[in-house]
C-alpha positions as semicolon CSV with decimal commas, in nm:
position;residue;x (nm);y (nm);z (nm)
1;X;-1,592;2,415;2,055
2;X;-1,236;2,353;2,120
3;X;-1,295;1,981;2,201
4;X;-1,440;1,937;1,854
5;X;-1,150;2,119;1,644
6;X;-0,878;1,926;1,913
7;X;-1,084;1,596;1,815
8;X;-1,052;1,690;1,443
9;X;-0,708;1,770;1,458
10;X;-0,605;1,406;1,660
11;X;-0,823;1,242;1,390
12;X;-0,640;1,386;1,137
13;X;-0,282;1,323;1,266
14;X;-0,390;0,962;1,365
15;X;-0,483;0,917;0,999
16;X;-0,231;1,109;0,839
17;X;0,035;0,966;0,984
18;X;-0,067;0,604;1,092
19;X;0,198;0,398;0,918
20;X;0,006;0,272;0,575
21;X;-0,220;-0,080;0,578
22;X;-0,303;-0,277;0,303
23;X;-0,396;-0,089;0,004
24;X;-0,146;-0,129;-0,301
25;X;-0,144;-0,090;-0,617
26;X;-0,065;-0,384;-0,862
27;X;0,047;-0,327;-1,203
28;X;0,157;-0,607;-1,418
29;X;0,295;-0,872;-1,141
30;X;0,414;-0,475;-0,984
31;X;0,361;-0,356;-0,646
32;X;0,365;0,022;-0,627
33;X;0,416;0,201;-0,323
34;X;0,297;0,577;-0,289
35;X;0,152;0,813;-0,006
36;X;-0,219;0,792;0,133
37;X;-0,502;0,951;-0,053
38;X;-0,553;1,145;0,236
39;X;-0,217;1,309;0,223
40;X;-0,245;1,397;-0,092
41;X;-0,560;1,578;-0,075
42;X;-0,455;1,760;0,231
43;X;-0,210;1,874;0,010
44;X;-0,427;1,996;-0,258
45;X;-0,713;2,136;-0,010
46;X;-0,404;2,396;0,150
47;X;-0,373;2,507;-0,224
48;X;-0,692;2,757;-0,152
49;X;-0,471;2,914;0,125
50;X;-0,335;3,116;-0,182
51;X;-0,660;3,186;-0,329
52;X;-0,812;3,298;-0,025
53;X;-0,569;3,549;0,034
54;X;-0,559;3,663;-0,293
55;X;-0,967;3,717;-0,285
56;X;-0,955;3,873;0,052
57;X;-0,726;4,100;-0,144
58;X;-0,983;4,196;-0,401
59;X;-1,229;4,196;-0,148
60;X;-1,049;4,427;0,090
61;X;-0,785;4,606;-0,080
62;X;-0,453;4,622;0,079
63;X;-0,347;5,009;0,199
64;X;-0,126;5,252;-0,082
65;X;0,181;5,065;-0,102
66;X;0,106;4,711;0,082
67;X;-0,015;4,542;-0,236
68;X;0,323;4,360;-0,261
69;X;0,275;4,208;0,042
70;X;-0,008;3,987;-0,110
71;X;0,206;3,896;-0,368
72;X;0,519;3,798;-0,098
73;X;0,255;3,556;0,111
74;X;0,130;3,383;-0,249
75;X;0,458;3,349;-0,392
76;X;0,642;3,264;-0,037
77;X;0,340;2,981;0,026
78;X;0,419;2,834;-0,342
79;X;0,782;2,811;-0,287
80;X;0,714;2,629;0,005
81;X;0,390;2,442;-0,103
82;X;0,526;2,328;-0,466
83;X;0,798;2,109;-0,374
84;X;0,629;1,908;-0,086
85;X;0,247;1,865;-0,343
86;X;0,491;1,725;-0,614
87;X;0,648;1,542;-0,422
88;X;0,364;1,350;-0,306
89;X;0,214;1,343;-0,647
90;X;0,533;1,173;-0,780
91;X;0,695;0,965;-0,517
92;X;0,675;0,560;-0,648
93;X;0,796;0,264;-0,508
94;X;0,789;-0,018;-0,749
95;X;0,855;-0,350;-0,633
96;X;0,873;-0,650;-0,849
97;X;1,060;-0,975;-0,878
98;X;1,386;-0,808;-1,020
99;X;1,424;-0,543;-0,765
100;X;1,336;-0,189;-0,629
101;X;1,289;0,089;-0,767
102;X;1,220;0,505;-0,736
103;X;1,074;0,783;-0,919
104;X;1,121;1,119;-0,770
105;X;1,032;1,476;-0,858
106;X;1,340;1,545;-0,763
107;X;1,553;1,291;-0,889
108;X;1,605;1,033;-1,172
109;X;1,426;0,714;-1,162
110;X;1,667;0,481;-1,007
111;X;1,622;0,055;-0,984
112;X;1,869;-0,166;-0,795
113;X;1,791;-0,510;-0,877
114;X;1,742;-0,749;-0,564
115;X;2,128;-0,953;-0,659
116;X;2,266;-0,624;-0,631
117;X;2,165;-0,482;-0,259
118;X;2,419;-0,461;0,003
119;X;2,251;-0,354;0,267
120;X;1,888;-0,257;0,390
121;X;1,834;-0,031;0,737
122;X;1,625;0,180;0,884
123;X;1,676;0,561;0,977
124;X;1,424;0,834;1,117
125;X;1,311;0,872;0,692
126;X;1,250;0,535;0,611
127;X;1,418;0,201;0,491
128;X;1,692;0,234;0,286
129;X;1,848;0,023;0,065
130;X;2,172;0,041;-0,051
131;X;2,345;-0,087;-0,391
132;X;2,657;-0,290;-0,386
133;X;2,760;0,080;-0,596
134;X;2,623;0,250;-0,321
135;X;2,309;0,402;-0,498
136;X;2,003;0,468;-0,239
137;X;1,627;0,389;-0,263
138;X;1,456;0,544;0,005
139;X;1,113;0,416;0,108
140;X;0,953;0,654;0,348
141;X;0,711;0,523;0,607
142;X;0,414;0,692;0,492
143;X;0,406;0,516;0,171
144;X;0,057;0,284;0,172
145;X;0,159;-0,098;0,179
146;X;0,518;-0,048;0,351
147;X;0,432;-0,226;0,663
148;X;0,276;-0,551;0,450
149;X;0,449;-0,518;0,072
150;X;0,786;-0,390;0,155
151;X;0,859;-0,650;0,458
152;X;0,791;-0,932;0,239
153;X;0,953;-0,805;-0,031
154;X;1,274;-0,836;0,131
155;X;1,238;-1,155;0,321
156;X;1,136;-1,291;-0,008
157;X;1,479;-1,187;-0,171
158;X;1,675;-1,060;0,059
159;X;1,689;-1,364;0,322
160;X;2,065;-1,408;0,319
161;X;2,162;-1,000;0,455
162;X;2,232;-0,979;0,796
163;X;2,042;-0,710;0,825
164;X;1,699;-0,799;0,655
165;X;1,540;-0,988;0,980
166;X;1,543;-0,639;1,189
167;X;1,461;-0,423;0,957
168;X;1,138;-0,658;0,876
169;X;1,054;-0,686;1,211
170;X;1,119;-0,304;1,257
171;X;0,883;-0,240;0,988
172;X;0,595;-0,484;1,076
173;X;0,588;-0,325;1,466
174;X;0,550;0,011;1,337
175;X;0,187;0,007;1,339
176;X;0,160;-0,187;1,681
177;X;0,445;0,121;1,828
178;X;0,209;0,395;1,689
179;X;-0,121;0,264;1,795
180;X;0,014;0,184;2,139
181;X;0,143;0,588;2,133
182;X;-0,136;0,707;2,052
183;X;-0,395;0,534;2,253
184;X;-0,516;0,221;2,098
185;X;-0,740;0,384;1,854
């Protein structure tokens, strides 16, 4: 039994987490980036952790004067839960021939037009690139299409930064690094 729930649980991470392949959206000459399917219905499935607790609850009353605890694990789960599920509903990257751009749950939509980047680089979240005004898009790793879309996105019009060659070639290993971590699968 526990070799098939660990053999679940690797397949899961594996696909979870496997830097994205090929699958884009394209919009109107637009290439929009967001996060895998799959994360997003993990997301949604851990939204009957709430309801289960709440029908054991009915079920199987809690004792005189423990009914708030109930209420503390649902609301305590949703303040956690809520910001990560819209973030992954809401998180766009839209690339096109003028530039980059974001939309956030959490922030305003921002676009930096491709004459107007300073610098691109890579930190432990993502790519990031940076406005000559110093404005940030950040492109996490998980997004589908990074690995393909992204990297040709800026050696396509971004050839003249110093920086664009290593942060392509960062991003196009990134599969090869994780497969080779986690076993070739």
């Amino acid at each position: 039994m526990e070799y098939i729930i660990t053999t679940i649980a690797f397949w899961l991470i594996v696909h979870l987490f496997a830097p994205g392949k090929k699958r884009v959206e394209s919009e109107g000459g637009e290439l929009l980036l967001t996060y895998k399917p799959m994360f997003k219905w993990v997301i949604r499935a851990c939204w009957l952790f709430p309801v289960v607790v709440a029908v054991v609850a009915m079920i199987d009353p809690p004792n005189k004067g423990e009914g708030w605890i109930v209420f503390a694990i649902i609301i305590g789960y949703s303040a956690i839960a809520l910001p990560t599920a819209m973030e992954l509903e809401r998180r766009r990257i839209v690339l096109n021939d003028q530039g980059i751009s974001q939309e956030s749950a959490w922030s305003k939509p921002l676009s930096i037009a491709w004459k107007d980047v300073r610098e691109v680089k890579v930190n432990a979240n993502g790519v990031v690139v940076v406005s000559k005004r110093g404005h940030k898009v950040n492109v996490s790793l998980y997004l589908e299409g990074v690995e393909e879309s992204l990297a040709d996105a800026l050696e396509e019009h971004l050839p003249t930064l110093a920086s664009t060659p290593k942060v392509v070639a960062r991003i196009r290993g990134m599969r090869e690094r994780y497969m080779r971590r986690v076993g070739g699968l």
